[in-house]
C-alpha positions in Angstrom: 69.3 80.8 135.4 71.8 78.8 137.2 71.0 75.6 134.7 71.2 77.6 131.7 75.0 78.7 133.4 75.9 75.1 134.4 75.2 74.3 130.6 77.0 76.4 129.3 80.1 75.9 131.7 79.8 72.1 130.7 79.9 72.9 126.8 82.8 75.6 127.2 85.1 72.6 128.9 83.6 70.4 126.0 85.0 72.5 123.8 89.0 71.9 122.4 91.4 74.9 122.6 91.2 76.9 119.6 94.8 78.4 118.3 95.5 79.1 114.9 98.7 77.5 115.6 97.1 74.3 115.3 97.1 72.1 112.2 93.6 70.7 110.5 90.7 72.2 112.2 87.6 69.4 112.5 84.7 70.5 111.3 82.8 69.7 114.6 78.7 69.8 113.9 77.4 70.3 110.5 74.6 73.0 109.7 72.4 69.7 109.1 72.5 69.3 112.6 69.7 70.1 114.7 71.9 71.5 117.7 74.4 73.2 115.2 73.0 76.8 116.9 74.4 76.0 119.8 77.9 75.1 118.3 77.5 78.6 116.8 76.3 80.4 119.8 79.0 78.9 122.2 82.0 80.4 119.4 79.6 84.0 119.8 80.3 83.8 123.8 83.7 82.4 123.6 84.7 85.4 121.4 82.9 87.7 123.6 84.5 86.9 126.2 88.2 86.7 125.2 89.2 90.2 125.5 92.9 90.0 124.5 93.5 90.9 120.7 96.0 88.5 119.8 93.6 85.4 121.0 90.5 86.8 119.7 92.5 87.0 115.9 93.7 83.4 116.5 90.0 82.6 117.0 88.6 84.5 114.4 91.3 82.1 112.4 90.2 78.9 113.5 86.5 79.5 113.8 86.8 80.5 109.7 88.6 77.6 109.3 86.1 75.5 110.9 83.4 76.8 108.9 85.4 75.5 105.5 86.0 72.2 107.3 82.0 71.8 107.5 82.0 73.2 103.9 84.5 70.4 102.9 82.5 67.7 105.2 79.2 67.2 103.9 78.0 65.4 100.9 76.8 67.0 97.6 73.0 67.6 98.8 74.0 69.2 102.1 76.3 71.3 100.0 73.7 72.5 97.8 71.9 73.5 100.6 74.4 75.2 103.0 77.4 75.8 101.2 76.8 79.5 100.3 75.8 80.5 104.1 79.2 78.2 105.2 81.6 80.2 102.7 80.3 83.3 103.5 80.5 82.8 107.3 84.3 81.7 106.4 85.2 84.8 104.5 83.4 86.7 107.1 85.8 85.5 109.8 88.9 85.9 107.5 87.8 89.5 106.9 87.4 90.2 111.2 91.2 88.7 111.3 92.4 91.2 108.9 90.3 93.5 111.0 91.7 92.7 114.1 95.7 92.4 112.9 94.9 96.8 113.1 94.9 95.9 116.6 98.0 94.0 117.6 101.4 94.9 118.1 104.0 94.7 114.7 105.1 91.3 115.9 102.1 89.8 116.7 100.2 91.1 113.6 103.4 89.7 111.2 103.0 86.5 112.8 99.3 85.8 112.5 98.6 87.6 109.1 101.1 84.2 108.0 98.3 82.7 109.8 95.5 84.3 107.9 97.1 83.9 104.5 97.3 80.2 105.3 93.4 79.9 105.8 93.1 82.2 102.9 94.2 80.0 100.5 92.9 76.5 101.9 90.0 77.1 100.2 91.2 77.2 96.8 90.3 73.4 96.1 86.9 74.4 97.0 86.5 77.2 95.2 87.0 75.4 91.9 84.5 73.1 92.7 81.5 75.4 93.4 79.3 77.2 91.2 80.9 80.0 89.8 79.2 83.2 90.8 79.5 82.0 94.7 83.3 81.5 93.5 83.6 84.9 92.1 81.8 86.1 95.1 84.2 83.8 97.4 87.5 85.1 96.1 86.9 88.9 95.6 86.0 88.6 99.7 89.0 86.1 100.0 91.4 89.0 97.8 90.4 91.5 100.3 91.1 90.2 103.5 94.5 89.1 102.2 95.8 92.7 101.5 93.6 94.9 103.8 96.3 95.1 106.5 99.3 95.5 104.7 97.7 98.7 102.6 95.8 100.2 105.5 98.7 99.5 108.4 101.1 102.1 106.0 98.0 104.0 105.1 96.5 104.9 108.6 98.5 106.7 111.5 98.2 106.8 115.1 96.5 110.1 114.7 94.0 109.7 111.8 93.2 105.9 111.8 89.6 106.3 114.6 88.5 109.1 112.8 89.2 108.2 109.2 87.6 104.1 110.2 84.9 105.3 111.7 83.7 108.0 108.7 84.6 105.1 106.5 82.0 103.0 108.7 79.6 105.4 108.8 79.1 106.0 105.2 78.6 101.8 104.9 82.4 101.4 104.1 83.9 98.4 105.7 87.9 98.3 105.8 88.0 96.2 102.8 86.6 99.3 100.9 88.9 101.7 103.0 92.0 99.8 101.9 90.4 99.9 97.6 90.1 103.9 98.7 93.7 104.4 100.2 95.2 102.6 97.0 93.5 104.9 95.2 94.5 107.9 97.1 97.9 107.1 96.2 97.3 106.4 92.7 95.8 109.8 92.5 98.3 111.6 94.5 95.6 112.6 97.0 95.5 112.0 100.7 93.1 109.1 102.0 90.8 111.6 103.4 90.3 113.6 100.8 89.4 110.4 98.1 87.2 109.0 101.0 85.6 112.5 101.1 85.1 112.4 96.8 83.9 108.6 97.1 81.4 109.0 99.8 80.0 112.6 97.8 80.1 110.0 94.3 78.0 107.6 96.9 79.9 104.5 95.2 83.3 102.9 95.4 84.0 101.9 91.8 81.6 104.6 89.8 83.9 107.3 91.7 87.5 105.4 90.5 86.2 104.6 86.5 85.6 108.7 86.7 88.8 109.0 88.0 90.0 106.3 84.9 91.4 103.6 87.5 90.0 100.1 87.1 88.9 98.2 90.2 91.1 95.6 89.4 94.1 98.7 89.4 93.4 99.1 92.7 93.1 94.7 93.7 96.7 94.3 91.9 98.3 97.2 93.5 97.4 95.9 96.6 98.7 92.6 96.1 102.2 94.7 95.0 102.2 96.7 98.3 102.0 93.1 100.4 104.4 91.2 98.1 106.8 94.7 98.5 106.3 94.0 102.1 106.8 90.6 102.6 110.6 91.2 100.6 111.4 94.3 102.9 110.7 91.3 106.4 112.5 88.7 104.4 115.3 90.6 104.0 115.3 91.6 107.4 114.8 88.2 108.5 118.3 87.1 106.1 120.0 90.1 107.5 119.8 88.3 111.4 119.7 84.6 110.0 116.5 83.9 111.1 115.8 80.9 109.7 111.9 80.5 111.1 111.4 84.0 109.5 113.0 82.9 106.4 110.8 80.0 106.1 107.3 81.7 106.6 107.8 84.5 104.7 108.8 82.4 101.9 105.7 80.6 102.6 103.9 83.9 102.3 105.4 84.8 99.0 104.1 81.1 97.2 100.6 82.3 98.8 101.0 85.5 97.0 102.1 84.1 94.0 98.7 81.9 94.0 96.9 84.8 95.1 98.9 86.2 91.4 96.8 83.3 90.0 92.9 83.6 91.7 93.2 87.8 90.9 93.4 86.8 87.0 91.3 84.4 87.2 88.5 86.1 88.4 89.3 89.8 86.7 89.0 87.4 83.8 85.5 85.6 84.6 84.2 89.4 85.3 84.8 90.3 81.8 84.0 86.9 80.4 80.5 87.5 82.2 80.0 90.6 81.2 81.3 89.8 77.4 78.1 87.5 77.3 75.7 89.0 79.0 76.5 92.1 76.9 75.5 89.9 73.8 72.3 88.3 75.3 71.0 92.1 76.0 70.8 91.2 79.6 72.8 92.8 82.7 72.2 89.9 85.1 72.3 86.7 85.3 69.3 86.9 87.1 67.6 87.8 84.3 67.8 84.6 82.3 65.5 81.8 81.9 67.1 79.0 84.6 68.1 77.1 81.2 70.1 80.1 79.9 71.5 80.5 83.0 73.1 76.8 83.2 74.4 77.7 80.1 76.0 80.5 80.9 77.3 79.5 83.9 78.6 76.0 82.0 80.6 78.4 79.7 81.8 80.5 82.4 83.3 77.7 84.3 85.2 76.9 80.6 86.4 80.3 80.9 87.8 80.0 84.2 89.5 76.3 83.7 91.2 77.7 80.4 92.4 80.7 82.3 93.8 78.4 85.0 95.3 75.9 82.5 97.1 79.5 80.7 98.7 80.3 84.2 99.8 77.3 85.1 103.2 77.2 83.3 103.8 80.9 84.3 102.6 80.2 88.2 104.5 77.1 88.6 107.2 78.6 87.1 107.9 81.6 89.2 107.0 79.7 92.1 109.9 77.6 91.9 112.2 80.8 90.8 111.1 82.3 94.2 111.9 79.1 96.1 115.4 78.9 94.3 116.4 82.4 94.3 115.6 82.8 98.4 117.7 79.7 98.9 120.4 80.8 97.3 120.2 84.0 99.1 120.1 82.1 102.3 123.1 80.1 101.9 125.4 82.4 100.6 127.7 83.6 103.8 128.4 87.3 101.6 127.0 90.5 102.3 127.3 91.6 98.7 126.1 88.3 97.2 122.7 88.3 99.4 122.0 91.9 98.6 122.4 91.3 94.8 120.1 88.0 95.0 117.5 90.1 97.2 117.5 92.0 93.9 116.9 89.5 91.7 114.4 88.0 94.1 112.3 91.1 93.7 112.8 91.0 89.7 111.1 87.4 90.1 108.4 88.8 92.0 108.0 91.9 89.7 107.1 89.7 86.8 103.6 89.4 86.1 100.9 86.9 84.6 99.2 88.0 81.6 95.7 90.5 82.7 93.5 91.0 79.2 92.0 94.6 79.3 88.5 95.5 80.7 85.7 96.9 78.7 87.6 100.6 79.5 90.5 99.3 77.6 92.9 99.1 81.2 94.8 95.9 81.9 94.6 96.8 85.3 98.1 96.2 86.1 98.5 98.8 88.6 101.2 100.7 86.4 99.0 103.7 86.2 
């Protein structure tokens, strides 16, 4: 017992600091390594044993982060072989941040969800290298730990949010879900409770909202409004004292949003480009094509999605650099009247939206229900 301790103590001190206010993250040991376990059961113990919230979200942070530097690291062979268990291990840990941010204090949750949108979108480049279905599966996680805590930190109260979580839990509904169902809720005029009450008795998240005529991707781009509403009311806040550190990550935060904008059409897009073609092969999974058929739809799947990139890029770029303009203009100008009118037109630019072709229920799913 005492060796296995004196181990351990030695591989603790081995181990670097881990902040998510550091820069690159090294990707460390790869999964082909044959004492990767213990890289992975050291970060288990250090998190078990750091029992302030703040730290333990800043590790959650990094130790995601870590996992898409060892995504990034290995050559194409390792990557067929481990990349799927590596990206979902990464969106796991971005999902326990969002978690967590329920946890911290307003300050300390504004500051590290910048944090968490950061490692959110470093693995974009990745993402439109990898097959597509993992993709798909990569950003829908990736879409739901970037809005979780804005919907759910106006959603829940002090009084409702342990009972409310844990019947959520209970019924196999992770926070990700809760934050779909509290969208919802307000789409519906209904309390949070009482949809969570209808979509647990319906025993599935979207069957209950297609009853209810609400698209799932409704309820993804309504999110995305509610943290992009957000982020404008802290940035004007943040003009309003001169804060000019403020000013400069919540601007940050808005460009992520703007490419999160991009990755939620791309992929509502690929859903109904998948199900377009399996509908006309008679099929209703991929699965159940010959692996031949499958390469082949998967090769015209990836078309889909480069077109559909290629179609935003004008319209991305574009507002990105109105943002950028329009918040700089607002910073410099020394009038009260002048920075509340460019505030305004700030959240015109943000208001405008790319192009969202309708599902098969004829909804664009722009959230304008």
């Amino acid at each position: 017992m005492k060796k296995l301790l004196i181990v351990f103590t030695l591989l603790f001190t081995l181990l670097p600091v881990v902040s998510a206010e550091d820069g690159d993250v090294n990707a460390g040991m790869t999964p082909d390594s044959p004492f990767y376990f213990l890289d992975k059961l050291i970060e288990d113990l250090d998190l078990a044993l750091t029992f302030d919230e703040v730290s333990k979200t800043e590790k959650f942070i990094a130790y995601a982060k870590e996992r898409l530097a060892e995504a990034e690291e290995m050559n194409e062979e390792e990557k067929q072989e481990f990349i799927e268990e590596l990206l979902l291990e990464y969106t796991d840990g971005l999902e326990k941040a969002s978690d967590n941010l329920l946890n911290l204090e307003e300050e300390d949750a504004n500051e590290l969800e910048g944090d968490l949108d950061d490692a959110i979108c470093e693995s974009d480049e990745l993402s439109d290298q990898i097959d597509p279905e993992l993709a798909a599966k990569l950003e829908e996680k990736k879409g739901q730990a970037y809005v979780k805590f804005t919907v759910l930190r106006e959603a829940l109260t002090e009084d409702n949010q342990e009972s409310i979580v844990n019947k959520a839990n209970e019924s196999g509904f992770g926070l990700g879900e809760l934050s779909k169902i509290a969208i919802g809720a307000e789409l519906l005029g209904m309390s949070l409770e009482e949809v969570l009450d209808a979509v647990i008795e319906a025993g599935n998240l979207e069957d209950y909202f297609t009853s209810q005529d609400i698209s799932m991707n409704e309820l993804v781009t309504k999110g995305l409004d509610k943290k992009q509403n957000k982020l404008q009311e802290r940035l004007a806040y943040a003009v309003g004292e001169s804060n000019e550190k403020a000013i400069s990550r919540i601007e940050n935060q808005l460009q992520n949003s703007i490419e999160r904008e991009e990755k939620d059409a791309i992929i509502h897009s690929y859903k109904n480009g998948k199900e377009e073609i399996l509908n006309d092969l008679g099929v209703e999974d991929l699965d159940e094509l010959s692996d031949e058929e499958k390469t082949q739809v998967k090769e015209e799947l990836n078309t889909l999605k480069t077109e559909k990139k290629e179609e935003l890029k004008t319209f991305i770029n574009e507002k990105k650099e109105e943002v950028k303009n329009t918040i700089k203009e607002v910073n410099e100008t020394k009038d009260a009247g002048e920075k509340s009118k460019g505030l305004e037109k700030l959240q015109e630019k943000m208001n405008k939206k790319p192009d969202v072709e309708k599902d098969s229920n004829g909804k664009s799913g722009k959230g304008n229900k």
